[in-house]
C-alpha positions in Angstrom: 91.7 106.5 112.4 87.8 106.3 111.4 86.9 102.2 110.8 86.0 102.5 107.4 87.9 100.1 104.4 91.3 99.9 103.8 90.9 101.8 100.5 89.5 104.4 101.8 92.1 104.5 104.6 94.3 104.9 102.0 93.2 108.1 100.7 96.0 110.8 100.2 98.5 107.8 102.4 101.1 109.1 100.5 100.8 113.1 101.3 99.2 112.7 104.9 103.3 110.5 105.1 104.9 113.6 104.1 103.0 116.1 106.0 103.7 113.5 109.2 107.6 113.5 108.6 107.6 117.3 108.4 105.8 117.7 111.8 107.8 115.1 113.0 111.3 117.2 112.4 109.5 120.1 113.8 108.8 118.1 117.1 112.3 116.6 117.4 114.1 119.8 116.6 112.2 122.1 119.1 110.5 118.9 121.3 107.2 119.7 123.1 106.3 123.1 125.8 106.3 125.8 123.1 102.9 127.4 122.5 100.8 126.1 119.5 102.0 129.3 117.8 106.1 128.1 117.7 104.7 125.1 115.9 102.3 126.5 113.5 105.7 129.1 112.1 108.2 126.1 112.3 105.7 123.9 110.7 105.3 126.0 108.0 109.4 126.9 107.6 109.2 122.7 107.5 106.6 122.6 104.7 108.4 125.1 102.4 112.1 123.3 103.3 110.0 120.0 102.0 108.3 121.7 99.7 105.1 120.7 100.5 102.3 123.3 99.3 100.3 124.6 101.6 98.5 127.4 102.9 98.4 128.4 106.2 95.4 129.9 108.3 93.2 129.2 105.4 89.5 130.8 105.7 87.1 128.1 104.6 83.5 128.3 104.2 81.1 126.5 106.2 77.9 125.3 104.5 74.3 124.7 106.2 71.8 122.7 103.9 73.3 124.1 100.9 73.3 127.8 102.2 77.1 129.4 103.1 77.3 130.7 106.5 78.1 134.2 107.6 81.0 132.7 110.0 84.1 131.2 108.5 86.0 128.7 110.1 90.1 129.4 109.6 92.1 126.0 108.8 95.7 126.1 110.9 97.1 124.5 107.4 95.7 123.1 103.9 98.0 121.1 102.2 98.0 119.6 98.7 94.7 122.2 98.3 93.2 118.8 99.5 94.4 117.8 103.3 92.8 119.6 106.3 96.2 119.8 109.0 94.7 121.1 112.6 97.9 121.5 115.3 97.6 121.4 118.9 100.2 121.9 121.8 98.2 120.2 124.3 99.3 117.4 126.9 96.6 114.9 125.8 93.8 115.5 123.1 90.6 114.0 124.0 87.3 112.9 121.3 86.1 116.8 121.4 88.9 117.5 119.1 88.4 114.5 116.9 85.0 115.5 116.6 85.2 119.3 115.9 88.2 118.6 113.2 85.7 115.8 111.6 82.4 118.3 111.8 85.3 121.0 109.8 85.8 118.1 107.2 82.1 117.5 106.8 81.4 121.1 106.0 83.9 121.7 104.0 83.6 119.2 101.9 87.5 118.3 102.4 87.8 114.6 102.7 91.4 114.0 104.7 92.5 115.7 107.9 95.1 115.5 110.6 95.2 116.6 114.0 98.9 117.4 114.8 99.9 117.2 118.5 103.5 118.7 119.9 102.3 119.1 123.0 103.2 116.1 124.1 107.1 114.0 124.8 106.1 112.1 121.6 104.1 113.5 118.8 100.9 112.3 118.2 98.6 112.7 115.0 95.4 110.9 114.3 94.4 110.6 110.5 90.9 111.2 110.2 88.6 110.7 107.0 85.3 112.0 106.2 
C-alpha cells in the first residue's frame, strides 16, 4: 500500500474486501498456471455469483493538461463505478506494474485500485491509492 494516513487507507476498505474474497475463490478453485485470460472470465463469473457490479474491459479516457487523449487505456475490471481492478498471471510483479496501475489512477481520476495476481502459489494483491 501507498504511505499516506490511515483514513485515507481506508478508502472503499469495505468493497476493495469483497473484490479481494472474490479473487481469492477464483485462485483457490482454479490455483495459479492458467493464462491471465482464465482469470479475467472466472473473475468476472465470481463478481456476478457475489454480485459485485462491475464492468469488465472498461475503455477509460486518459487526460493530458486538461485535454482527452486520442488513445484509451482499457481497465481489465471497474468495480463499484469507483475501484480500478488490474489482474496479472505473472510469477512475481515487480514496481513497473505498481507504477503503470498508479499513472492509470492519476489519469483517470479514479482514486482506488488493485493489482490482482494468480500467477503465483498464493495470491497476491497490492491496494494502491491515488
Amino acid at each position: 500500500m501507498n504511505n499516506t494516513s490511515d483514513q485515507t487507507n481506508l478508502l472503499y476498505s469495505d468493497l476493495t474486501f469483497k473484490i479481494i474474497g472474490a479473487a481469492m475463490e477464483v485462485h483457490r478453485e482454479l490455483g495459479h498456471g492458467f493464462l491471465e485470460a482464465i482469470y479475467h472470465e472466472a473473475f468476472a463469473l465470481e463478481l456476478s455469483h457475489r454480485n459485485i457490479p462491475f464492468e469488465s474491459e472498461s475503455l477509460l479516457s486518459i487526460t493530458y493538461k486538461g485535454k482527452p487523449l486520442k488513445k484509451t487505456y482499457t481497465a481489465d475490471f471497474i468495480c463499484y463505478d469507483k475501484i480500478l481492478i488490474e489482474i496479472k498471471a505473472l510469477s512475481a510483479m515487480t514496481s513497473d506494474h505498481f507504477s503503470q496501475t498508479l499513472n492509470y489512477l492519476k489519469a483517470t481520476g479514479i482514486k482506488v485500485g488493485l493489482i490482482i495476481n494468480f500467477g503465483t502459489p498464493s495470491l497476491t494483491y497490492r491496494r494502491l491509492i491515488l
